[in-house]
C-alpha positions in Angstrom: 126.0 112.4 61.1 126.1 114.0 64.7 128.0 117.1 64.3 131.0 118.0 66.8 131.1 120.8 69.7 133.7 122.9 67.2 131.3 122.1 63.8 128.0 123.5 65.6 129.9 126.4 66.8 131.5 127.2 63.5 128.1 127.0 61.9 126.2 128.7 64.6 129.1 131.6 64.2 129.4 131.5 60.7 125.4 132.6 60.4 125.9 135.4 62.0 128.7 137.2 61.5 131.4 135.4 59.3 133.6 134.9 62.1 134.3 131.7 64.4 135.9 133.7 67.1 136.0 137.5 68.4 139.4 138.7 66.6 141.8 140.2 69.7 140.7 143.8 67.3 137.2 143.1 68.8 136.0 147.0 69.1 132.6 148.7 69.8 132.7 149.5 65.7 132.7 145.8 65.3 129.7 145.2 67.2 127.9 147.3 66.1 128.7 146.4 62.3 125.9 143.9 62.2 122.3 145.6 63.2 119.6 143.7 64.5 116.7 145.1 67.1 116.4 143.7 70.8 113.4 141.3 71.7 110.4 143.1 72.6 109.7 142.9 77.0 106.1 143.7 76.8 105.5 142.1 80.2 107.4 144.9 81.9 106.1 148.7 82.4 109.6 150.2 79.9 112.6 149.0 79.3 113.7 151.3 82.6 111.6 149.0 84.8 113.3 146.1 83.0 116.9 147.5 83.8 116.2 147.7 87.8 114.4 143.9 87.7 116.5 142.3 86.1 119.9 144.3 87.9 118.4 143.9 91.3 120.3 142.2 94.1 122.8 142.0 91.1 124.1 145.1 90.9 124.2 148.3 93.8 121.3 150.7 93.6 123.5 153.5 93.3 124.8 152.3 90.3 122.0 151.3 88.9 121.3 155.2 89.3 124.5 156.4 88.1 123.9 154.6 84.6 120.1 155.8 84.0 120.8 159.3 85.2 117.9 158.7 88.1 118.6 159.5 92.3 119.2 156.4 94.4 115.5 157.0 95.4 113.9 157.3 92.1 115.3 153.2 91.5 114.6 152.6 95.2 110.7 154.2 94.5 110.4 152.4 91.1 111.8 148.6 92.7 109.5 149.0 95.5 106.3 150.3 92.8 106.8 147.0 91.2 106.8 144.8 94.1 110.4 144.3 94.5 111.9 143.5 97.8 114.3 146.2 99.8 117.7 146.7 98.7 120.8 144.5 100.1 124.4 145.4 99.3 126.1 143.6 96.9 130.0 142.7 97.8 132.9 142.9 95.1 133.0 139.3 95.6 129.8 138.4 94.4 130.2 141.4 91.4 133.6 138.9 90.3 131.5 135.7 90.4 128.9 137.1 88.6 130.1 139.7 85.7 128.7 136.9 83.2 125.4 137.1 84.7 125.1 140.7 84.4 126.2 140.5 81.1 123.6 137.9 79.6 120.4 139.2 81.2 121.3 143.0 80.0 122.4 142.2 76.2 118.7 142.8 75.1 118.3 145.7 77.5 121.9 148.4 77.2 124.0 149.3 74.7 127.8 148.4 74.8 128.1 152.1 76.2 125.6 151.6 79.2 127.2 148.0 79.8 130.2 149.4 80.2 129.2 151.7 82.6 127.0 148.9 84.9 129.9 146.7 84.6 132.4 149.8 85.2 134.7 148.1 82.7 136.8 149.5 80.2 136.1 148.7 76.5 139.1 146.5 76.0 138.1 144.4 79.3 134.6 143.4 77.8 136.3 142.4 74.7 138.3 140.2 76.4 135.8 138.4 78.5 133.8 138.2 75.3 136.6 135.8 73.6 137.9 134.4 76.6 135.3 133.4 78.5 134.9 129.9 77.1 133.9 131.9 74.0 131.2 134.0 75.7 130.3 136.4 72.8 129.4 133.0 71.0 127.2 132.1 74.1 125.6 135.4 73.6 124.9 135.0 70.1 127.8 136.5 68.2 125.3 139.5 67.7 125.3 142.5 69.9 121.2 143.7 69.8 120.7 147.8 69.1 119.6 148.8 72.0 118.3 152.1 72.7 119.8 153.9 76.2 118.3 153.5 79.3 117.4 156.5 80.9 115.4 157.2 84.1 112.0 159.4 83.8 109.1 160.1 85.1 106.5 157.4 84.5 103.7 158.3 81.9 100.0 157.2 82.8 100.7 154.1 80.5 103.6 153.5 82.5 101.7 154.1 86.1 98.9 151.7 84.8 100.8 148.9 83.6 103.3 149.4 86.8 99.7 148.8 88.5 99.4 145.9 86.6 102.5 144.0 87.5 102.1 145.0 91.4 99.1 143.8 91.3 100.3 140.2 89.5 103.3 140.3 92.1 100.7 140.0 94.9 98.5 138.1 93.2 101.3 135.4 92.9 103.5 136.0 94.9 101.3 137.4 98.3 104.0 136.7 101.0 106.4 139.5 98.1 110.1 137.6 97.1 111.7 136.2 99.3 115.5 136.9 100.8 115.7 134.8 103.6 116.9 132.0 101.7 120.5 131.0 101.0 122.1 134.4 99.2 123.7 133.8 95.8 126.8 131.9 96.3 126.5 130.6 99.7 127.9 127.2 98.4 131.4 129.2 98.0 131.5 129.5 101.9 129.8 126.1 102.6 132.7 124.3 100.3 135.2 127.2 101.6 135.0 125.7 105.0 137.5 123.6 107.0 136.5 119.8 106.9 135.5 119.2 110.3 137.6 115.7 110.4 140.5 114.8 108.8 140.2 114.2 105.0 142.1 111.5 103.3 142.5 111.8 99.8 140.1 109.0 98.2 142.8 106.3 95.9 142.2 105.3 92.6 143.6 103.2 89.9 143.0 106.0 87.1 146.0 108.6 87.3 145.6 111.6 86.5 141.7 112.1 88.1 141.7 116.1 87.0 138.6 118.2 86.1 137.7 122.1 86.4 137.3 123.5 89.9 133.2 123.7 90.9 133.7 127.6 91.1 137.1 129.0 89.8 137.2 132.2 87.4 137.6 131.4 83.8 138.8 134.7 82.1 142.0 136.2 83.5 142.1 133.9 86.5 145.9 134.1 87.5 145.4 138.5 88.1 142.0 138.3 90.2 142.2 140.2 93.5 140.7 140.1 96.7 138.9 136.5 95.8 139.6 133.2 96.1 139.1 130.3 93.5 140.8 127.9 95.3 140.4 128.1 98.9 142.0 125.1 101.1 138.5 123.8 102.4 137.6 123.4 98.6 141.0 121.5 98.2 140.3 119.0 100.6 137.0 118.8 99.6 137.9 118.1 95.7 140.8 115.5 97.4 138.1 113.7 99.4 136.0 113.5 96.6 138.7 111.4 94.5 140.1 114.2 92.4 143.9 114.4 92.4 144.4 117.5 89.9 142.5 120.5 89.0 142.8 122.6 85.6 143.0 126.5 84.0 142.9 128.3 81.1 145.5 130.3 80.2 146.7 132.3 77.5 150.0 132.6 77.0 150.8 135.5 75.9 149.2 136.7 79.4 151.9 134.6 81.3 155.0 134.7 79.5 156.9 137.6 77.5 155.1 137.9 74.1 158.0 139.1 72.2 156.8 141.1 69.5 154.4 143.0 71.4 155.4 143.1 75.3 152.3 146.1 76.1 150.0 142.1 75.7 152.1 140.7 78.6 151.5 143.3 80.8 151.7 141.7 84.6 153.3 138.6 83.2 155.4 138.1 86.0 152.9 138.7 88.6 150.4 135.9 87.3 153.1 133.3 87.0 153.9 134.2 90.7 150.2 134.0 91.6 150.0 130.2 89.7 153.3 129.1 92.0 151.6 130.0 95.2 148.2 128.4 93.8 150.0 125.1 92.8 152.6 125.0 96.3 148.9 125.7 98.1 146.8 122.9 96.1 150.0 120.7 96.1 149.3 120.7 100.3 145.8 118.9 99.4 147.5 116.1 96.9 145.6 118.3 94.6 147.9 119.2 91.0 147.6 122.2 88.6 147.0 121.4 84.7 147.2 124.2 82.9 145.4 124.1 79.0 147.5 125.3 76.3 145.4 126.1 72.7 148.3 128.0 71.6 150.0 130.4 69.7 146.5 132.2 69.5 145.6 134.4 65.5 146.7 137.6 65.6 145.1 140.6 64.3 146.4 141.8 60.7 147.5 145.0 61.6 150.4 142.9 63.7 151.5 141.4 60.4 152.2 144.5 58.8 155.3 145.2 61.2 155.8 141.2 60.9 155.0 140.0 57.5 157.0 136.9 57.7 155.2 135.4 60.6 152.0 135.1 58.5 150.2 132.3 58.3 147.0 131.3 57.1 144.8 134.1 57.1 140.7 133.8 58.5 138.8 137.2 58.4 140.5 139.8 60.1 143.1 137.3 62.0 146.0 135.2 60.9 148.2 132.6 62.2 151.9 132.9 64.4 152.6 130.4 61.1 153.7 127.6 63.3 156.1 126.2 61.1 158.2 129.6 61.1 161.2 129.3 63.1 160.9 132.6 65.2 157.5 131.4 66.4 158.7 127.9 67.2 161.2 129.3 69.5 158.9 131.4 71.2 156.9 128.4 72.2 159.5 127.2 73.3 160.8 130.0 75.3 157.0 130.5 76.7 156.6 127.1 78.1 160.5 126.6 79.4 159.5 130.0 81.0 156.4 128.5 82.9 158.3 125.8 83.8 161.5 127.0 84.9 159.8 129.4 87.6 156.8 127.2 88.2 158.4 123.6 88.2 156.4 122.2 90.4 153.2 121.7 88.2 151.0 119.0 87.2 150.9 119.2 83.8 149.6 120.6 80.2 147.4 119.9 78.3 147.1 120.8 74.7 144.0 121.3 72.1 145.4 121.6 68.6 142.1 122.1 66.8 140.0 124.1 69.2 137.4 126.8 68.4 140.2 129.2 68.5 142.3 130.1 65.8 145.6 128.9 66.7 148.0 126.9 64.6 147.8 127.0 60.5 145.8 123.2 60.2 143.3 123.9 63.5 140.8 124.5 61.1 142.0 122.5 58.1 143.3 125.2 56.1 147.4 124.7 56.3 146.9 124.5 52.5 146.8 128.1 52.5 150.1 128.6 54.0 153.3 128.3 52.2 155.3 126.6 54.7 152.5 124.3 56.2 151.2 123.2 52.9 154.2 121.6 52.1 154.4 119.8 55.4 150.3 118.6 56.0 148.6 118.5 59.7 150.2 115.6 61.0 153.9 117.3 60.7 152.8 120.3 62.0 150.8 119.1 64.9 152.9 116.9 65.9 155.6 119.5 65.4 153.6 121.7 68.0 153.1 119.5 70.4 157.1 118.8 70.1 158.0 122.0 70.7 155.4 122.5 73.6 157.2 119.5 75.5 160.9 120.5 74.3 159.8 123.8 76.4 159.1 122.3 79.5 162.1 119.9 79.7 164.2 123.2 78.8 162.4 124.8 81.6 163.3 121.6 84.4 166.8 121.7 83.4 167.7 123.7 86.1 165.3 121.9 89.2 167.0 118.7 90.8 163.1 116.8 91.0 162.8 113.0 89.6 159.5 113.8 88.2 158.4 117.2 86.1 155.2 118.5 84.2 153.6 116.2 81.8 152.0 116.6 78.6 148.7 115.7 77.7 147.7 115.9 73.8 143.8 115.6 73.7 142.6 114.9 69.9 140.3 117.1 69.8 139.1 118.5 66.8 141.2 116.4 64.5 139.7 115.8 61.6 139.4 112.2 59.6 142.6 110.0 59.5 144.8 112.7 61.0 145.1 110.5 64.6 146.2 107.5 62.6 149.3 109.9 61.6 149.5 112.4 64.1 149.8 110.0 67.2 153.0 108.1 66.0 154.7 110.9 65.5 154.0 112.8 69.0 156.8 112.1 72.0 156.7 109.1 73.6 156.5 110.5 77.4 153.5 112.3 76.1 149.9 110.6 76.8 147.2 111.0 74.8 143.6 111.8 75.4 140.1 111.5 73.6 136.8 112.0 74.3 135.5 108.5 75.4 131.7 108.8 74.5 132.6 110.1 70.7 130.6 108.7 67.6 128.7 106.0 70.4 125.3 104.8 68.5 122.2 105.6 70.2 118.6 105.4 69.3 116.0 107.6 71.5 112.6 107.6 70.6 113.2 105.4 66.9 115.9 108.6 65.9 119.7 107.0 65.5 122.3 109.2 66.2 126.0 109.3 67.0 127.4 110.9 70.4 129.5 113.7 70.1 130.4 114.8 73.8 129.0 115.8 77.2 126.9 112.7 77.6 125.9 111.0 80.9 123.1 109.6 79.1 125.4 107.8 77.3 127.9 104.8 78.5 130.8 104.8 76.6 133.7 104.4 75.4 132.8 104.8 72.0 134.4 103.3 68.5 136.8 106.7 68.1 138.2 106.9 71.6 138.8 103.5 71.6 140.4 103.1 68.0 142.7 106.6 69.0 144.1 104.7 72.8 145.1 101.4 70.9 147.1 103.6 68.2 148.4 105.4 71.3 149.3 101.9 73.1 150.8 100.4 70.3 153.3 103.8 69.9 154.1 104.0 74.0 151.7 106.5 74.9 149.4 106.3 78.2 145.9 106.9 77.6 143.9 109.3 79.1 139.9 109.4 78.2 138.0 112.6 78.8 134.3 111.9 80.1 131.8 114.0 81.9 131.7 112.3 85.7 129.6 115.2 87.3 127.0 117.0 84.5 127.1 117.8 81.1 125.3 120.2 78.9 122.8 118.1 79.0 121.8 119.8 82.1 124.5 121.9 83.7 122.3 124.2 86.5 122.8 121.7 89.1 126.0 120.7 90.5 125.9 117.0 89.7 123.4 114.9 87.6 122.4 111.9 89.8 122.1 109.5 87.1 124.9 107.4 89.0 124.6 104.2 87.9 125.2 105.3 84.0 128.5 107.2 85.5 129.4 104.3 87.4 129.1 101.7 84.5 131.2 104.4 82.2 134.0 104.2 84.4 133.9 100.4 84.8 134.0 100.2 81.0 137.1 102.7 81.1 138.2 100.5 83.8 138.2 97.2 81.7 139.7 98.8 78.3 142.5 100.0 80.6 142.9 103.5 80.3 145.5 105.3 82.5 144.0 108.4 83.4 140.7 110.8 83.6 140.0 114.1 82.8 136.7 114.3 84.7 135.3 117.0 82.9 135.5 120.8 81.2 134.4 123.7 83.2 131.4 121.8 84.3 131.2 118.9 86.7 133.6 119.8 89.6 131.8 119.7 92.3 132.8 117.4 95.0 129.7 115.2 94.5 129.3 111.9 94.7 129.6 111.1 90.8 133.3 111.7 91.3 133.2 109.7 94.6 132.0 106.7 92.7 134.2 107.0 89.7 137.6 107.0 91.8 135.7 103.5 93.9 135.1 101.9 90.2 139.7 102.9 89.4 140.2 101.7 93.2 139.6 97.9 92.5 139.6 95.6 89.8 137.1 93.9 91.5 134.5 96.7 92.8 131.5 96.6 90.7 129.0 99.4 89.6 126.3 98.7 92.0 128.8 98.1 94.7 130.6 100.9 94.4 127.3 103.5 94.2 126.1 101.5 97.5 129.5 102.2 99.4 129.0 106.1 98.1 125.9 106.3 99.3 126.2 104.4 103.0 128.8 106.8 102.9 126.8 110.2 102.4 123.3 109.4 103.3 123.6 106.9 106.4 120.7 104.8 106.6 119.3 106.1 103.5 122.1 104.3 101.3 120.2 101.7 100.1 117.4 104.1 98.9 119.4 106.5 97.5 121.0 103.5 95.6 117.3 102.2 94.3 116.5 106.0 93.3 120.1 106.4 91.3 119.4 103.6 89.2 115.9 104.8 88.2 117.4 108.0 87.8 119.9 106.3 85.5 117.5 104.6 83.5 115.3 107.6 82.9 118.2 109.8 82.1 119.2 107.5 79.3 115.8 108.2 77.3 117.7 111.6 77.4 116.6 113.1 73.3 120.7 113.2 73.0 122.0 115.4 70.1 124.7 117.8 70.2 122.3 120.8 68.4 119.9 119.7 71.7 122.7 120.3 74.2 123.9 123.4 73.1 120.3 125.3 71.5 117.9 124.1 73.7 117.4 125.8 76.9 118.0 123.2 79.0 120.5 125.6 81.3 117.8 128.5 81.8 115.0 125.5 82.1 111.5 127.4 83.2 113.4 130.9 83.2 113.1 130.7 79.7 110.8 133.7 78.7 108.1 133.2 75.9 106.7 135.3 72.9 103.6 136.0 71.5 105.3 136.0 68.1 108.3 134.7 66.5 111.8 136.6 68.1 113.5 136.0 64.9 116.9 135.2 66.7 118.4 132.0 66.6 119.2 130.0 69.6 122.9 130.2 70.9 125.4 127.9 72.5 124.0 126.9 76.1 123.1 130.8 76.2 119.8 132.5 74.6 117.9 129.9 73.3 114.9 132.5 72.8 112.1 130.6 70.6 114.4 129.0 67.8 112.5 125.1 67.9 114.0 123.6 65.3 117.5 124.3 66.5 116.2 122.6 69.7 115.0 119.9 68.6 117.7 118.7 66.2 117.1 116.1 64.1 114.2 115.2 66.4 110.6 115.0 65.0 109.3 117.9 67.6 106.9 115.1 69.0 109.2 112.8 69.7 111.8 115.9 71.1 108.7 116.6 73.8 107.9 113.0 74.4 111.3 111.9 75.3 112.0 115.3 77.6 108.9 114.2 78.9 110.1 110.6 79.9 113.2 111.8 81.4 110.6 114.2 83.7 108.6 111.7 84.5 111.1 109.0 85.4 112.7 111.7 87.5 109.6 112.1 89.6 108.8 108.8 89.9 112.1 107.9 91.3 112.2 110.9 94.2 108.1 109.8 94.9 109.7 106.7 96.0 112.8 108.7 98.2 110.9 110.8 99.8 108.5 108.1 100.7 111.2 105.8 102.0 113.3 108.1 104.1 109.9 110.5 105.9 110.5 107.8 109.1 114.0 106.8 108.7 116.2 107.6 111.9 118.5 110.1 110.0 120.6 112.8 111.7 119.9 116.6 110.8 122.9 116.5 108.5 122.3 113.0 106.8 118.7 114.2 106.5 120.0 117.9 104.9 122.0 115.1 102.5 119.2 113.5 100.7 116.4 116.5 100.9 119.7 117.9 98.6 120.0 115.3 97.0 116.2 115.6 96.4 116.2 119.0 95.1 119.1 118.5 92.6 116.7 115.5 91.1 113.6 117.7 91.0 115.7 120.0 89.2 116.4 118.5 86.8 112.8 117.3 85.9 111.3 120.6 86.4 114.1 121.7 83.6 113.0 118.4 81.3 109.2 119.6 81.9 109.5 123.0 81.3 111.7 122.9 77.7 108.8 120.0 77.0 106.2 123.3 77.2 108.3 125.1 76.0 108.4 123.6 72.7 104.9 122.6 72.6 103.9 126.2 73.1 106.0 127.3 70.2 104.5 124.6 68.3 100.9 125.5 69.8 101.4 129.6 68.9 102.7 128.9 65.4 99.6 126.4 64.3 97.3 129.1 65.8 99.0 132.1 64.0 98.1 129.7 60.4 94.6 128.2 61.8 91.6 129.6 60.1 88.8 127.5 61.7 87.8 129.1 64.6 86.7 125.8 66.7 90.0 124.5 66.2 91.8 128.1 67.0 89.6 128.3 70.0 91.3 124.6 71.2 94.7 126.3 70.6 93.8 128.7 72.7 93.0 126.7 75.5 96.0 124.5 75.2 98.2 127.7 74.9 96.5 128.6 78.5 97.1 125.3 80.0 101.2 125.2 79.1 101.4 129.0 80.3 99.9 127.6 83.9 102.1 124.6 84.0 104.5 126.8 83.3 104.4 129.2 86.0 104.0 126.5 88.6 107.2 125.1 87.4 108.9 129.0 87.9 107.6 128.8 91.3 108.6 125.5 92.2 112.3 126.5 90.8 112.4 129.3 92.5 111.7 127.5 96.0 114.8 125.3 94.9 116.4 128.2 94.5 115.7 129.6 97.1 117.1 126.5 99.2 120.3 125.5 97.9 122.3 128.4 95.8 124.1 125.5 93.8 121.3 125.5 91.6 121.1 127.5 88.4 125.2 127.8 89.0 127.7 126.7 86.3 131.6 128.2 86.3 131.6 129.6 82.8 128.3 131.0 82.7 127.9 131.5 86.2 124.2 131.7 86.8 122.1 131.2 84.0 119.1 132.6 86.5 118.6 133.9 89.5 114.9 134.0 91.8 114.3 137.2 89.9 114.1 135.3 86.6 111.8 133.3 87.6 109.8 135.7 89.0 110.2 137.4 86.0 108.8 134.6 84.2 105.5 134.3 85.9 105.0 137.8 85.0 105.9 136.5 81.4 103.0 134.1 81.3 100.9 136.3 83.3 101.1 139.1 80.6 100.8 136.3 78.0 97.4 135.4 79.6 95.8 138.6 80.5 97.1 140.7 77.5 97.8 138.0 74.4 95.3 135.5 74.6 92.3 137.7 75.6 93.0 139.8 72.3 93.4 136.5 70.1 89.9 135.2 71.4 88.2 138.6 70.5 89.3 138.1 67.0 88.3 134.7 66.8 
């Protein structure tokens, strides 16, 4: 059976360090409690040469200097040695888009100490991003590698020679140097920024709510960010046009209410509830509506149960529950939300997740058995309970605003296990709605393997049996229904902004359309950009009579002019080959689908296991799944191929189409977000294979057959670097790509670079030595 989202991250958790989550007492003693040595970087000259690569453009020279003890010109002498290009400034804007970045690509490279200093964070910040990030430190791992310090000397003659080595490679494959002319990082935040030229109206639908996560908001501490701007009006329109009539955040609420056992965690409450009223008076303007996520009252650490004893609940690792069922906790809940609601009336919504990754209430992870009170009442009373007491809160909160319609609540069944809905949903309030995944346990076959859908699945048309048996429970009790799909990506490829396997989309939402569902939540932190996946699903809730094809021609007249009915034709064969997609959820999340050919390789086994949507390092047989490898590289391999195929015939039928420059800008786009995604498919394909290759030559004895190996092993590490240096064109074209919100890039141009010099090393330095000892 297909495991969930919360099951894989459990176990992937679990391995490492006991833990699902990083306790709130997350402290540089804790990290480095569990030892294990960083991957080896023999492609680079030192680690030091590493540090200013992989920093470059990323973060300022000078404090690049500042943390290796060097001058400014010693990193400006070094970057230029090893054919880097000349130094730009990098703006506090970019630095708060991009913290995530810096934080992935140096977590083999610093110690906490050193990333500290890079980040210039205090402890206490990092340990917050770390949980709160959309569980970042999980991304990462949940293992902090030892890491010796970074500091700046005088290179050795090894060093000069193999810094000789890598300039010469950089001009060897790179002979016009790297590029900056392109678009800079984040150029699509001042592209979507922008004023709509015309007059936008907001694009109708039949499915209310339409809300999903804004293309490019901060996850984190979004409410107390200053000087930048998640939600600028231009973006607004742009997500109305686009047929989205609500947006969502994270929040914790301790962070925006009084928490009132321990006020020092509530420091700026008041300031961040001010900052959401202007964001949701500003949005409001667009037709646009502010959700805000509740997976609350979060574990506490056990040292806050010493001056609190009774509050205890059920106790996991280091962390216990706010026990739920305890009357002092229930009216803090209360309090919290009525608090929200009474100085913010004018939101949206909630939206509450009673069984998240987070520890939060005593049955989240089905252990209320192990709590006095809860035992005696089971999950169903308690989450129902919770969810009670949430929407008591808000009514409290609107008692005092003369307005016919206030916040809603949206439960999402998330999480629950096994014949809890069946109880759970009669019992919950009846102006409540309820929401489920809609693709959940769907049957698939790919490749002869049978599997069952958990989430994030475009290659997928649902809705599946769960979703379907949770709304008609929900129908039958007076509940709306609201169904949570994946309209723009999914983990299944999140580095571009939109996957364009529309007619798969558009079929999903006439299904959704059919079983009559109320609403859509259009996505998680992925899939907000106004693209035309969203376009199509609010044509499919605008008429009962629209049907799939129609409505991803009228999209596409729409967008691409003339070119409509060939962007159309190219959808559907992108449809079709993204639906031979090798779908499991350990493929989504261990696989490196997001880094694609940034994805470095290694002579021998890394030892680490591959992490969620993060560091998939060299860890196969996470990858694959329950995939035979073969058929894991065959059917990545269809997808690629069905991919190209499809933009042969585009680019073919629109080189003497009468386009204007801007339709024309559309579909080249349109284009390079398709070619991404098969030069992603391609690249894991080699990527795997080349795992498989090195291991079966590390056991082979017969020299012939070594000696094949060999030459197979050189023929992925070529492919390979093509595909780095076609990415890194895209790249270099439209900044969208490689871009997700909550792990903002997962590459930049450097990476790739990087990787050619990965396979280039590989190739000069590995294989010669193996065929000397054959």
């Amino acid at each position: 059976m297909t495991l969930t989202r919360k099951e894989f991250l459990r176990s992937a958790t679990l391995a490492t360090t006991g833990l699902l989550t990083i306790p709130p007492s997350f402290t540089l003693a804790t990290a480095r409690s569990i030892k294990k040595q960083a991957v080896a970087l023999p492609h680079f000259p030192d680690k030091l040469h590493a540090f200013i690569w992989r920093n470059w453009g990323l973060v300022s020279t000078e404090r690049l200097a500042t943390v290796t003890g060097a001058k400014t010109e010693d990193i400006l002498r070094l970057a230029s040695t090893i054919g880097l290009p000349a130094a730009k400034p990098v703006s506090s804007d970019q630095e708060q888009r991009s913290y995530l970045t810096v934080i992935r690509r140096n977590w083999h490279l610093l110690p906490r100490e050193q990333l500290l200093e890079l980040l210039d964070w205090t402890d206490e910040k990092l340990s917050f991003t770390l949980q709160e990030d959309d569980f970042f430190y999980i991304k990462l791992g949940s293992i902090k590698p030892e890491c010796e310090p970074v500091k700046f000397r005088a290179s050795s003659g090894l060093v000069q020679k193999r810094e000789q080595w890598l300039s010469d490679v950089m001009r060897e494959e790179f002979p016009d140097g790297l590029s900056q002319d392109g678009q800079p990082l984040f150029e699509f935040v001042k592209e979507l920024s922008k004023a709509p030229e015309n007059t936008v109206e907001q694009t109708s639908s039949g499915f209310s709510p339409r809300f999903g996560y804004a293309y490019f908001a901060l996850f984190g501490d979004p409410l107390l960010q200053s000087g930048i701007d998640p939600y600028p009006d231009g973006y607004l329109a742009q997500m109305a046009a686009s047929g989205m009539d609500g947006t969502w955040m994270h929040i914790v609420l301790s962070k925006i209410t009084p928490f009132p056992w321990d006020p020092a965690l509530s420091e700026n409450w008041e300031q961040r509830l001010e900052n959401l009223g202007k964001l949701v008076a500003k949005a409001k303007k667009h037709g646009i509506g502010i959700y805000l996520y509740l997976n609350e009252p979060r574990f506490m650490p056990l040292a806050f149960f010493e001056k609190h004893p009774d509050l205890k609940g059920v106790q996991i690792g280091g962390q216990a529950s706010l026990c739920t069922s305890h009357p002092e906790v229930q009216q803090y809940l209360v309090e919290a939300m009525a608090t929200i609601t009474s100085r913010v009336p004018e939101l949206a919504g909630f939206f509450s997740i009673t069984a998240s990754e987070n520890h939060t209430n005593c049955w989240s992870h089905g252990k209320g058995a192990e709590c006095p009170r809860c035992s005696k009442r089971g999950p169903s009373e308690v989450i129902a309970e919770l969810n009670q007491l949430y929407l008591k809160g808000i009514n409290q909160g609107l008692a005092n605003h003369k307005q016919q319609k206030g916040p809603g609540l949206i439960v999402w069944d998330w999480g629950w296990q096994e014949g809890w809905a069946e109880d759970i949903i009669p019992a919950l309030p009846k102006t409540a709605a309820l929401m489920s995944v809609s693709e959940w346990d769907l049957e698939i076959n790919r490749g002869g393997v049978k599997n069952k859908v958990g989430e994030y699945s475009i290659s997928s048309v649902g809705p599946g049996p769960r979703a379907l048996r949770h709304w008609e429970i929900a129908r039958k009790n007076g509940l709306k229904t609201i169904a949570k799909i994946q309209a723009g990506c999914t983990w299944e490829i999140a580095a571009v902004p939109y996957i364009p396997a529309m007619e798969n989309v558009a079929r999903h939402a006439e299904n959704l359309r059919n079983t009559q569902v109320d609403g859509l939540m259009l996505g998680w932190t992925l899939g907000g950009y106004p693209s035309p996946n969203l376009e199509i699903v609010a044509e499919m809730g605008g008429s009962k009579m629209i049907t799939a094809p129609e409505a991803m021609q009228k999209v596409a007249e729409r967008r691409y002019g003339a070119a409509g009915v060939a962007v159309t034709k190219a959808w559907r064969q992108f449809s079709k080959a993204f639906s031979e997609f090798p779908y499991h959820v350990g493929v989504v999340y261990s696989a490196p689908l997001q880094a694609g050919p940034s994805s470095l390789l290694w002579s021998k086994p890394t030892g680490y296991q591959a992490s969620m949507v993060g560091l998939a390092y060299d860890d196969v047989n996470s990858w694959r799944a329950n995939y035979p490898v073969e058929i894991f590289i065959s059917q990545l391999q269809k997808v690629a191929a069905g991919f190209h195929d499809a933009l042969a015939y585009l680019r073919r039928e629109i080189v003497d189409m009468p386009l204007s420059v801007h339709m024309r800008k559309a579909v080249t786009d349109e284009c390079g977000v398709a070619e991404t995604v098969a030069v992603h498919y391609s690249s894991v394909a080699n990527q795997a294979l080349f795992v498989v290759t090195r291991d079966k030559l590390a056991a082979e004895r017969d020299k012939k057959r070594a000696a094949n190996l060999v030459t197979e092993l050189e023929n992925i590490l070529r492919h390979e670097m093509k595909l780095a240096k076609r990415m890194a064109i895209l790249q270099h074209n439209d900044s969208r790509l490689g871009f997700e919100a909550s792990n903002h890039y997962f590459y930049v141009r450097n990476d790739l670079a990087e990787k050619v010099i990965n396979c280039r090393d590989l190739l000069d330095h590995w294989l010669p030595e193996v065929k000397k000892a054959l």
